[in-house]
C-alpha positions, 0 to 999 in steps of 0.5 A: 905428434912424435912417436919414439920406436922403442925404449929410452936411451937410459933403458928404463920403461917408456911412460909417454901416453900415446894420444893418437888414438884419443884424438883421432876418436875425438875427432870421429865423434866431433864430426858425428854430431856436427852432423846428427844435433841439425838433424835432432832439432827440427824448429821452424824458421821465424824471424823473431822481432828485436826487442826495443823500448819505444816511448808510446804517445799517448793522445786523448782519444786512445783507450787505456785499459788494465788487465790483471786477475785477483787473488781468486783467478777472475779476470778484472779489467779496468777501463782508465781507472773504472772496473768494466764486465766483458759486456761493459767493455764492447759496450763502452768500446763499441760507442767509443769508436762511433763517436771518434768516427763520427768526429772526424767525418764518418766512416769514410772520411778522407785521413780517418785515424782510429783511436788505439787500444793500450793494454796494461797488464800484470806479470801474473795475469794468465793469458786467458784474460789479455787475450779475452780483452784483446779479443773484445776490442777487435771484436768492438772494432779496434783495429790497433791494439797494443801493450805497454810494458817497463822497461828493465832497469838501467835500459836506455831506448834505442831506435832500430 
């Protein structure tokens, strides 16, 4: 950053712009921000999960349910290929942990591996209605409840 003191040696009018001054407030207002953006965005600190496509193994005694709302907004849930009514669902829940307890010994047998809830559900099906069937399977006693989704594609599965 040169700075001539006066004329051009030909006696014609200088016509370099000084950017000095440009600079210098740019630099003002750079560090203003650097300081003020942490301020303004207040979040709360979450470590969020990464994201990984991971075969599930499906085994015999698991639930498969599908959850998707028809053209009129009603919540339908499925469970495998039949409709189910909420009551239906802990119903057929509740009876279907009992007999897979039973199975393997009773309640407090040595290893008891309880069956694991699957949930399908539709990109726009509102929330009221996987989270209802979520909450009526941990309601039946479902300890583990999951969902499957599809992969986009082109994506290949990765372990972390």
């Amino acid at each position: 950053m040169a700075m001539s003191a006066g004329p051009a040696e030909d006696g014609s009018p200088m016509s370099d712009i000084n950017t000095t001054p440009l600079v210098d407030v740019m630099l003002v207002l750079l560090i203003i921000f650097l300081i003020t953006v942490p301020v303004v965005i207040q979040t709360v600190p979450v470590k969020l999960p990464n994201v990984v496509f991971e075969p599930t193994t499906t085994k015999p005694e698991n639930v498969a349910l599908t959850v998707r709302a028809s053209p009129t907004g009603v919540c339908e849930v499925y469970w495998g290929q039949t409709p189910v009514t909420a009551q239906e669902l802990i119903d057929r829940a509740v009876v279907k942990l009992r007999k897979e307890i039973d199975r393997q010994g009773g309640p407090n047998a040595p290893g008891l591996e309880l069956p694991e809830v699957h949930i399908r559900g539709d990109v726009n099906t509102p929330y009221r209605c996987i989270g209802g069937a979520v909450y009526t399977m941990q309601r039946a006693g479902f300890t583990r409840v999951g969902f499957i989704s599809e992969p986009p594609a082109g994506f290949t599965s990765a372990r972390l």
